[in-house]
VOKOL-970891 format. One line per 2 residues: their letters; for each residue x, y, z of C-alpha. Coordinates in steps of 0.25 Angstrom, whole numbers, plus 5000, padded with zeros to 4 digits. Layout:
BEGIN
A) X,Y,Z; ...
//
This chain:
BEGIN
XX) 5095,4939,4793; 5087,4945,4803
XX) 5092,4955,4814; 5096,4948,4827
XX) 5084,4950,4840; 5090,4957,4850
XX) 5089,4950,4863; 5080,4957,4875
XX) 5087,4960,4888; 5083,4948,4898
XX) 5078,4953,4910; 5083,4949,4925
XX) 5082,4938,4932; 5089,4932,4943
XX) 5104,4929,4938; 5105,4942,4929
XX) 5101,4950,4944; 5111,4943,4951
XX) 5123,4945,4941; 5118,4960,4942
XX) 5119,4959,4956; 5131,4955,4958
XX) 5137,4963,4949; 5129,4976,4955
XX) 5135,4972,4968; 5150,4971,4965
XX) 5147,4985,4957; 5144,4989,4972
XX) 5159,4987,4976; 5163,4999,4969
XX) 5153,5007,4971; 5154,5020,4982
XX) 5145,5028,4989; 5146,5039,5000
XX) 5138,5032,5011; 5133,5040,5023
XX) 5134,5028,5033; 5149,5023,5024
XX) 5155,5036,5018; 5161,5037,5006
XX) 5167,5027,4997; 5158,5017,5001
XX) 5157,5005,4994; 5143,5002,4992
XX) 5146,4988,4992; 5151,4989,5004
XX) 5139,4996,5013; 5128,4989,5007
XX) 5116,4990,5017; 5105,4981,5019
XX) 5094,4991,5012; 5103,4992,5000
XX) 5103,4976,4998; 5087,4976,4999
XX) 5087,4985,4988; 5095,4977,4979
XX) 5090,4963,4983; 5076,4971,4978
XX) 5082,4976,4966; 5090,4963,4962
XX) 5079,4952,4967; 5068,4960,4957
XX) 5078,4961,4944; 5080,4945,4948
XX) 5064,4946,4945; 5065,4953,4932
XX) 5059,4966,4941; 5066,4982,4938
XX) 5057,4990,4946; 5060,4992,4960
XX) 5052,5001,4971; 5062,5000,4984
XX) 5055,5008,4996; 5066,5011,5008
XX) 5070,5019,5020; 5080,5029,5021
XX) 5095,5030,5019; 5097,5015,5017
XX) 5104,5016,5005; 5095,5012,4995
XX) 5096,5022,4987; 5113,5023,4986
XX) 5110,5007,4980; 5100,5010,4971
XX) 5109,5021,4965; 5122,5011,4964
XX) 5113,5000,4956; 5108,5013,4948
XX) 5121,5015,4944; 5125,5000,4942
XX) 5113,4997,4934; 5116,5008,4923
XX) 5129,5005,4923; 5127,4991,4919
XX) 5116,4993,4909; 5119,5000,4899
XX) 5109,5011,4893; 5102,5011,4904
XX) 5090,5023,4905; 5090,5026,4919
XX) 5085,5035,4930; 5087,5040,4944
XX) 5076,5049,4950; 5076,5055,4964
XX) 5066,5064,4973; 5074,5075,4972
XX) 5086,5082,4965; 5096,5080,4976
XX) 5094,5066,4977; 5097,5065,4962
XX) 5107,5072,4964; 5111,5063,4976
XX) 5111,5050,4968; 5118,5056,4954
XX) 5131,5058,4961; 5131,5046,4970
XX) 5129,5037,4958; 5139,5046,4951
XX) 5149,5043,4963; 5148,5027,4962
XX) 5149,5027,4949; 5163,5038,4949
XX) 5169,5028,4959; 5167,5015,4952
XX) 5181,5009,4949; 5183,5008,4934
XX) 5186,4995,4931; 5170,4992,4935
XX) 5170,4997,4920; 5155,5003,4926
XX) 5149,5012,4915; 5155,5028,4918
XX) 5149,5041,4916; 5144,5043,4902
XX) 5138,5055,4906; 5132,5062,4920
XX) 5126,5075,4921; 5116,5081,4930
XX) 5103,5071,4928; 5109,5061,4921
XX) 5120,5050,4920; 5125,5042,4909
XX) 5136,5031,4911; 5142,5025,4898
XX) 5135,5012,4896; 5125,5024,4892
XX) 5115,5019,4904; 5110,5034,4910
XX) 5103,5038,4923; 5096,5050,4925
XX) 5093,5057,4937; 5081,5061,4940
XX) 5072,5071,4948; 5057,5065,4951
XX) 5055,5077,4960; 5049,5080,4973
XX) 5038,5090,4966; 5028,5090,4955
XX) 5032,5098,4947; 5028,5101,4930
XX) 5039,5093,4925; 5037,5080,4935
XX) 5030,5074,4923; 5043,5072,4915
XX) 5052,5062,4925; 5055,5052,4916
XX) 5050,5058,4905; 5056,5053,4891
XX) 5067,5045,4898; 5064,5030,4896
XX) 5072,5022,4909; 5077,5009,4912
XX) 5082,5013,4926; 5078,5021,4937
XX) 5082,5022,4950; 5070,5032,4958
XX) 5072,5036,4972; 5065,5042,4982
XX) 5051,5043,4975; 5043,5046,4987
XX) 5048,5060,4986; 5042,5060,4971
XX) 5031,5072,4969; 5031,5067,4954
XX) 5020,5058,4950; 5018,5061,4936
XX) 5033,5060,4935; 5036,5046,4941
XX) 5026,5042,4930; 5032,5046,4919
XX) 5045,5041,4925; 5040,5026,4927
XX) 5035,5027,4910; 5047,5029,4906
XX) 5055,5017,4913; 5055,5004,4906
XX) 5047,4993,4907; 5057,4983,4899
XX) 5072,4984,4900; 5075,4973,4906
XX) 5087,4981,4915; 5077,4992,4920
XX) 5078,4994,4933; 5070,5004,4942
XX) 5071,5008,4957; 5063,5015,4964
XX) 5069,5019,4980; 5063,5027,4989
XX) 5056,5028,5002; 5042,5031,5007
XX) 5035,5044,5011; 5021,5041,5010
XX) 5012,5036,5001; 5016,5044,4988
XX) 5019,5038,4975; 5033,5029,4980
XX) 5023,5020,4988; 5013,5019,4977
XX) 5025,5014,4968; 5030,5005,4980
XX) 5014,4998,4980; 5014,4997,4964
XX) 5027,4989,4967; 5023,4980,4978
XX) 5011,4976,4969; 5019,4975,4956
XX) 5030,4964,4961; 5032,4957,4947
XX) 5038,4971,4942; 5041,4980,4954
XX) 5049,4975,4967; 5048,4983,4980
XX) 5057,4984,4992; 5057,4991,5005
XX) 5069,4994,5012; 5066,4998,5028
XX) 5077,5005,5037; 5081,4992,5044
XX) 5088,4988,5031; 5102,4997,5032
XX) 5110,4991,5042; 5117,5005,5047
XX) 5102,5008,5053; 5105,5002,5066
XX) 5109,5007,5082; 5120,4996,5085
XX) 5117,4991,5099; 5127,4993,5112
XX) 5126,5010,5109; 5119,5020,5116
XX) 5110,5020,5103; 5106,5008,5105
XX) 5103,5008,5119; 5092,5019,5115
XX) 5085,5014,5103; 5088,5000,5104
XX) 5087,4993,5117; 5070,4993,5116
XX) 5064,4981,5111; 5054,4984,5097
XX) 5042,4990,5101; 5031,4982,5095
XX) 5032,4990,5082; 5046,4989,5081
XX) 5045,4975,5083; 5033,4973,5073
XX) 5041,4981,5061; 5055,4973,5063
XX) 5045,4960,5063; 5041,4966,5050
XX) 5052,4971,5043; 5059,4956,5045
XX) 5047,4947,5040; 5045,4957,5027
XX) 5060,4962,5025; 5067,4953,5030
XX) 5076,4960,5039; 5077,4960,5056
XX) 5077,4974,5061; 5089,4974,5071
XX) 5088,4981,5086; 5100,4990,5081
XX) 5092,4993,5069; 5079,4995,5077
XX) 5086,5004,5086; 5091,5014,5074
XX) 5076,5014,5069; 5070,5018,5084
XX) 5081,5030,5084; 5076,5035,5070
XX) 5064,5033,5073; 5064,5041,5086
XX) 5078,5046,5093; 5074,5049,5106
XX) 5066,5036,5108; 5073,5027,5119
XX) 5079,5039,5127; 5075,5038,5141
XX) 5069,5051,5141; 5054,5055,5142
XX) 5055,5057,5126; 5059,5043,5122
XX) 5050,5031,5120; 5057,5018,5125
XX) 5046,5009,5119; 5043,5017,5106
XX) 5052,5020,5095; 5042,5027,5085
XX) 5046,5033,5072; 5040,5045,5066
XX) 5033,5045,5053; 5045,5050,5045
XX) 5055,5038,5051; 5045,5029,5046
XX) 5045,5035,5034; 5059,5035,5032
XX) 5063,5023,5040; 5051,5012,5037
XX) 5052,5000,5044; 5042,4993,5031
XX) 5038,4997,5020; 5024,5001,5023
XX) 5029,5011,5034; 5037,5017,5024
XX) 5026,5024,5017; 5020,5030,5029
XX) 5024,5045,5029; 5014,5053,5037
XX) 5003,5053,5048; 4999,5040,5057
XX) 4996,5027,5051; 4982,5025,5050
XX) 4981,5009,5050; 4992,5001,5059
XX) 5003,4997,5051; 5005,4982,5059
XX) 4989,4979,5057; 4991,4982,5043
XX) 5002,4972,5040; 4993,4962,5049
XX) 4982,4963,5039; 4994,4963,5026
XX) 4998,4951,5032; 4984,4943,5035
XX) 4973,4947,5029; 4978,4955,5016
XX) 4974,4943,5004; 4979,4944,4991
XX) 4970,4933,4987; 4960,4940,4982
XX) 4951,4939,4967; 4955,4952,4958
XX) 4945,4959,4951; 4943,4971,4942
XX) 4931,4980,4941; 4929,4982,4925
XX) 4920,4995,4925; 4913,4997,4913
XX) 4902,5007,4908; 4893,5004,4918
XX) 4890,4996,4931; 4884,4983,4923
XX) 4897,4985,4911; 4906,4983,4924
XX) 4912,4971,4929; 4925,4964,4938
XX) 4932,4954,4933; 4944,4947,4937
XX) 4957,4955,4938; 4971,4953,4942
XX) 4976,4952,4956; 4987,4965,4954
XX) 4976,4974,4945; 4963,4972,4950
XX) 4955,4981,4958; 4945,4972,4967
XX) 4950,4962,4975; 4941,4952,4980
XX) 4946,4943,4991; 4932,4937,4995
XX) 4920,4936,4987; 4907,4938,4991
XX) 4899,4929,5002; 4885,4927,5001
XX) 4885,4930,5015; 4893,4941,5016
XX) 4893,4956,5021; 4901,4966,5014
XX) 4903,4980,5012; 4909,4987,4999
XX) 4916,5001,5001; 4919,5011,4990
XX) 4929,5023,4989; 4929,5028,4975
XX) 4944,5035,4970; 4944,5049,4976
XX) 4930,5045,4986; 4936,5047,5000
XX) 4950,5055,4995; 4954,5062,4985
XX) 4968,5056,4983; 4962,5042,4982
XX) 4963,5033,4969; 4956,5021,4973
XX) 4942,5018,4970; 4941,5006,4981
XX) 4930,4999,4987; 4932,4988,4997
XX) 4921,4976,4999; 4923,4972,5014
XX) 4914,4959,5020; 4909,4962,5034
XX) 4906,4953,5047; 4902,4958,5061
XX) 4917,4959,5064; 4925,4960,5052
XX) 4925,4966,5039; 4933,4960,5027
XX) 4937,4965,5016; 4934,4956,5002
XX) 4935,4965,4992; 4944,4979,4989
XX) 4943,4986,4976; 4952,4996,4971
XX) 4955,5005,4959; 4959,5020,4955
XX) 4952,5019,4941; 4939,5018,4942
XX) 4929,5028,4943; 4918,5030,4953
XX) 4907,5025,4945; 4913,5011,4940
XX) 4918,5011,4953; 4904,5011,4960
XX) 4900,4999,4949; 4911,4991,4956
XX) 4906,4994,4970; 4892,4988,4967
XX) 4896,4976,4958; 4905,4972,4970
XX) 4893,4976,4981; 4883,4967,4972
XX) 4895,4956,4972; 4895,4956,4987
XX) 4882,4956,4988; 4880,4960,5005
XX) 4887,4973,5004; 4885,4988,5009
XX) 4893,4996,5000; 4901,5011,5003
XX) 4907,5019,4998; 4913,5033,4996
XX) 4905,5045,4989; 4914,5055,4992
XX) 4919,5061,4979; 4918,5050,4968
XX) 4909,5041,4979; 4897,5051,4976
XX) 4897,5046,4960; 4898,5032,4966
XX) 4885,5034,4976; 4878,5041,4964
XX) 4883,5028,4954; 4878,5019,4964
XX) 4863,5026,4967; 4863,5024,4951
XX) 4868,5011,4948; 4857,5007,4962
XX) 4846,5012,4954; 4851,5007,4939
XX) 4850,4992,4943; 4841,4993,4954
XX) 4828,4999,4946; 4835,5006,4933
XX) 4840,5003,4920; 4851,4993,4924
XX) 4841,4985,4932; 4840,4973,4921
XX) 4853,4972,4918; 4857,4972,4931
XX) 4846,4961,4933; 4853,4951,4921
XX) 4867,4954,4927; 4865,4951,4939
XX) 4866,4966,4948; 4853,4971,4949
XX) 4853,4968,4963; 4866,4972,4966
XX) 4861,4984,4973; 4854,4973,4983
XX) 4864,4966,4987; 4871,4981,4993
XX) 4870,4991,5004; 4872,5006,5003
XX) 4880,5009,5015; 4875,5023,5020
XX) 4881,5032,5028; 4877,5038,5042
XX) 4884,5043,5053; 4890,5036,5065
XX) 4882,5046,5074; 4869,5046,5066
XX) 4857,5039,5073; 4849,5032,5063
XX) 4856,5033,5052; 4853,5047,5051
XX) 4862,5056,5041; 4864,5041,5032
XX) 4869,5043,5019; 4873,5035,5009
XX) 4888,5029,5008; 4900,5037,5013
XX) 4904,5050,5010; 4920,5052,5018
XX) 4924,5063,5026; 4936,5063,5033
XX) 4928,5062,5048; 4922,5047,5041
XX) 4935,5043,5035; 4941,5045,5048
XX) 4930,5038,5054; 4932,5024,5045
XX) 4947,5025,5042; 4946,5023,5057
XX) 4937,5012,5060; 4946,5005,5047
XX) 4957,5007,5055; 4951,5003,5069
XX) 4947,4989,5060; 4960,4987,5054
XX) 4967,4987,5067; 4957,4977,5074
XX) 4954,4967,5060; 4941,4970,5059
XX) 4943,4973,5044; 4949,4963,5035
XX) 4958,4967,5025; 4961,4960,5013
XX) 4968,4971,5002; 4983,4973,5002
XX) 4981,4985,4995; 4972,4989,5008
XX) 4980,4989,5017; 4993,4994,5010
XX) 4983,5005,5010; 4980,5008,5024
XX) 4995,5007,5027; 4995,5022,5021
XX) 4982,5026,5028; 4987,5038,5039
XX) 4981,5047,5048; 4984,5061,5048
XX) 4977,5069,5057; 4962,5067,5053
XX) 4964,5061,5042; 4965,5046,5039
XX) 4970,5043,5025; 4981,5036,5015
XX) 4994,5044,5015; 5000,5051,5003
XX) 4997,5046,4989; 4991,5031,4997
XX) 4976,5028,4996; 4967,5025,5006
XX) 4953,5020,4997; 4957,5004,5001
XX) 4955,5009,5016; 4944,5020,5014
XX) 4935,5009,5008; 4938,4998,5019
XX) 4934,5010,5029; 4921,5011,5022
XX) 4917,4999,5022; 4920,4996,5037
XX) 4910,5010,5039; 4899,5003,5031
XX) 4901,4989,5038; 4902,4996,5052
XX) 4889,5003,5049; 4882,4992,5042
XX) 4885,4977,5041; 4893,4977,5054
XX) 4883,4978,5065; 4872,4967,5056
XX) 4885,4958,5056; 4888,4960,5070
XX) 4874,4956,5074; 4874,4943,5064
XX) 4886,4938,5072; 4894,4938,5057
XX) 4910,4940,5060; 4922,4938,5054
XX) 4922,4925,5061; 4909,4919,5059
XX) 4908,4923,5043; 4920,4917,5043
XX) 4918,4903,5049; 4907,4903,5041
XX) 4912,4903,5028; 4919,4890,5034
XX) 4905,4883,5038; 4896,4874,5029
XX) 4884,4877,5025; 4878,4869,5038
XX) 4888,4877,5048; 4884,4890,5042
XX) 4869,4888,5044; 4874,4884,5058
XX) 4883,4895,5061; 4872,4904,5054
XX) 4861,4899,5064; 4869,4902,5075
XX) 4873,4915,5071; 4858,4919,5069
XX) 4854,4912,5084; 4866,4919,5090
XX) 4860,4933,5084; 4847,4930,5089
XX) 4851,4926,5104; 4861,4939,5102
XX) 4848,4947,5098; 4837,4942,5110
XX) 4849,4945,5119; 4850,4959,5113
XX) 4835,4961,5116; 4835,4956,5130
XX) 4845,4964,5133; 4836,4976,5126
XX) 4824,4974,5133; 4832,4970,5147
XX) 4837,4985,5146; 4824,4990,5143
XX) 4818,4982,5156; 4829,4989,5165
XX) 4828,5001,5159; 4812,5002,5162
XX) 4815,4997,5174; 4824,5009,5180
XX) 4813,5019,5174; 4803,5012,5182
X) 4812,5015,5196
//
């Protein structure tokens, strides 16, 4: 008789999460904290705030979904982090031999949450037969269902030994805070190895707020994108009830007798349609005196009209989750045009492909990918018709820091210019990379092509004079002939670079070569477009981009650990089509508005509207000239006096 199979743990699914639920909040009952708004010998149960029912509606809803990875990104003092540590404990206790771990910035925060947990469980009454303390030292805790926590130091500081978080410890459990205090890279990766990818009762949370653009908002990105194993949630300081001015006080009467500004107005409008909650007057009011004290006075100091934070409120008290990563200088693109363009022209119906990059240019090729891995998007194929310019930024071209190889094919009108095309990757190198630049060129066939040569651009120019010269009269000329690319060189521009100020041309040279007077220059002119829609933006990832974009004194760039190659290359190609297509666009009459109806026309009405173009250019050209040679007429004339 064979052995009897042991049966695999199920995983969740809704009625096993609400049974957990329930259970986990009658557990509450009994459970005390000391709370700084309650004192001590709270019941938890009993002072449960708004932000800490987020959390576990986020928690609960994805285990209901089978998910056990959770990224919760939040304000301040809500009390988050006092919840989190309750289900900690709860979640050992009721799944036995459990391998678990709780990781803090710093030690006295560890230290911190060790003895609160330590606390609730002391004060739980004993008939809840709740698992007791098997052993608890220093750094770890082990209750007698044999379930143990560690507590852990990520540490604020590289440091020789940040390598070994997590090392060797195999987890099913962790509970991280605060990781945007982490300076341990190399550490938080050898951490995530060892966490399990199967238990079915794993369970992970990571809590902590923002502070830039460092490796918390990278995790917070991959999370957003990865919703069929991650779930996100952003708790804002609207959500704890205590944060408020009650009205009929002399508090009240200062902060919160003024109507919302426009701002104001526009982020309470915001937080109700995305997080469903309607930011009160008293709760505005308590916002306007963190923000700033003094404001509403009726001294020569205050500001009746204008309740404006600082950077660090913002920081530490975000109204959304996109203001929450903003740490330091002045926001380069405006934040409200940016959710305008998230909210209308941002597609994610778009083709996905992937550049294959063989031994060589003819060895290389795209072929269909997958929406969530590829690295070109194409969201309008070539038209016959059609005006485009390609931009390029190989990985460390324009910064240093930057990781993305990127280019950018953007369609142009008299008026407009529209993006059609983005491609993105940190794994190709500069020579593959140039390859994908003039394959696309020679699929959109009408295009002037720039890009950086800066750095890694200089082996691109050098890769692109020799594959120019290969299939145009070298060795690659015949099998560029049968594979139908020989001409692909044709079908392109070269944009050359001259100064602004030249005359003639003079000082041309080829391509763009970026010093921080030029990036300045078109970083600029991009955000002067934005602002007025002149550029058309179709890439999510884009604009999440330029949502990290600052100003800091001089300087124009992505904050912190952000990149800033999406936006750089849309920058380029508005210099090329500024200097180029623009103005022979501008005289052809051909805007947004008349490409566009077009499309719409038959063959009949485009011949029509095409003829009329062309009579309105000729009547716009003899009226140019008579006015030309009226001048010169009266110009003679006053001489002649």
């Amino acid at each position: 008789m064979s052995a009897p199979v042991k049966k695999k743990p199920s995983g969740w699914n809704q009625s096993k999460t609400t049974a957990f639920r329930a259970a986990f909040m009658d557990f509450l009952k009994y459970v005390k904290i000391n709370s700084k708004e309650t004192g001590s010998d709270t019941v938890l149960a009993d002072a449960i705030y708004e932000a800490q029912q987020r959390f576990l509606d986020c928690i609960f809803d994805g285990l209901a979904e089978d998910i056990h990875d959770f990224k919760i990104l939040k304000s301040r003092q809500l009390g988050v982090s006092t919840m989190s540590r309750a289900l900690s404990m709860f979640w050992l206790g009721m799944n036995p031999g459990l391998q678990g771990a709780m990781v803090f910035d710093t030690q006295a925060h560890r230290e911190e949450a060790r003895n609160e947990i330590m606390t609730m469980i002391r004060n739980l009454p004993a008939h809840l037969n709740f698992p007791t303390v098997k052993k608890d030292s220093r750094d770890m805790l082990i209750l007698s269902n044999d379930s143990t926590l560690r507590f852990l130091n990520a540490g604020t500081k590289k440091s020789k030994t940040a390598g070994t978080l997590g090392r060797s410890s195999g987890l099913n459990f962790v509970h991280a805070s605060e990781m945007c205090s982490w300076d341990n890279d190399e550490g938080l990766v050898s951490f995530k190895n060892a966490l399990s990818e199967t238990y079915p009762d794993r369970l992970y949370i990571w809590e902590s707020t923002a502070r830039g653009f460092n490796k918390w908002y990278e995790m917070w990105q991959e999370a957003k994108a990865d919703t069929l194993n991650q779930k996100t949630c952003f708790i804002g300081w609207w959500a704890k009830e205590s944060q408020r001015i009650e009205k009929d006080t002399p508090a009240f009467e200062q902060y919160g007798k003024e109507d919302p500004n426009d701002t104001e107005f526009e982020k309470m409008q915001n937080v109700e349609k995305r997080y469903q909650h309607k930011v009160t007057s008293e709760q505005l009011a308590w916002y306007r005196r963190k923000a700033n004290p003094i404001a509403g006075n009726d001294n020569e100091q205050s500001d009746n009209e204008e309740f404006v934070p600082d950077e660090l409120t913002k920081q530490e008290q975000p109204w959304d989750e996109e203001e929450a990563f903003l740490l330091s200088g002045s926001t380069f693109f405006n934040g409200e045009r940016l959710t305008e363009i998230m909210n209308t022209t941002v597609s994610k119906k778009f083709q996905p492909w992937d550049f294959l990059p063989g031994f060589s240019f003819m060895e290389s090729t795209f072929m269909e990918g997958e929406i969530k891995k590829c690295n070109l998007k194409i969201w309008d194929e070539p038209d016959p018709d059609g005006v485009y310019v390609i931009a390029a930024d190989p990985a460390y071209g324009h910064r240093e820091d930057n990781n993305n190889s990127a280019l950018q094919i953007m369609r142009c009108y008299a008026d407009k210019i529209e993006q059609v095309g983005e491609f993105a990757s940190s794994l190709i190198q500069p020579q593959p990379f140039t390859w994908a630049m003039v394959s696309l060129a020679g699929w959109y066939k009408n295009s002037t092509v720039i890009f950086e040569i800066n750095g890694p651009g200089e082996v691109m120019l050098v890769e692109f004079k020799a594959l120019k010269r290969d299939l145009n009269t070298g060795y690659l000329r015949s099998e560029g002939r049968e594979k139908g690319v020989a001409d692909v060189f044709n079908n392109m521009r070269q944009y050359m670079y001259s100064r602004e100020d030249s005359v003639n041309g003079l000082g041309s040279a080829y391509q763009f070569k970026t010093t921080t007077q030029l990036k300045v220059a078109i970083m600029e002119r991009l955000s002067g477009f934005v602002q007025n829609k002149t550029v058309i933006i179709k890439s999510e990832e884009a604009v999440k981009e330029m949502r990290s974009i600052v100003r800091d004194g001089d300087s124009i760039g992505a904050e912190g650990r952000a990149r800033d190659d999406r936006t750089f290359t849309l920058a380029l190609a508005i210099k090329a089509w500024e200097q180029g297509n623009r103005r022979m666009m501008s005289n052809q009459g051909r805007t947004f508005a008349f490409e566009s109806s077009r499309k719409r026309l038959s063959l009949k009405d485009q011949i029509g509207m095409f003829n009329q173009n062309r009579l309105d250019s000729f009547f716009k050209q003899k009226e140019a000239q008579r006015r030309r040679e009226t001048a010169i007429i009266r110009r003679k004339t006053w001489r002649e006096r």
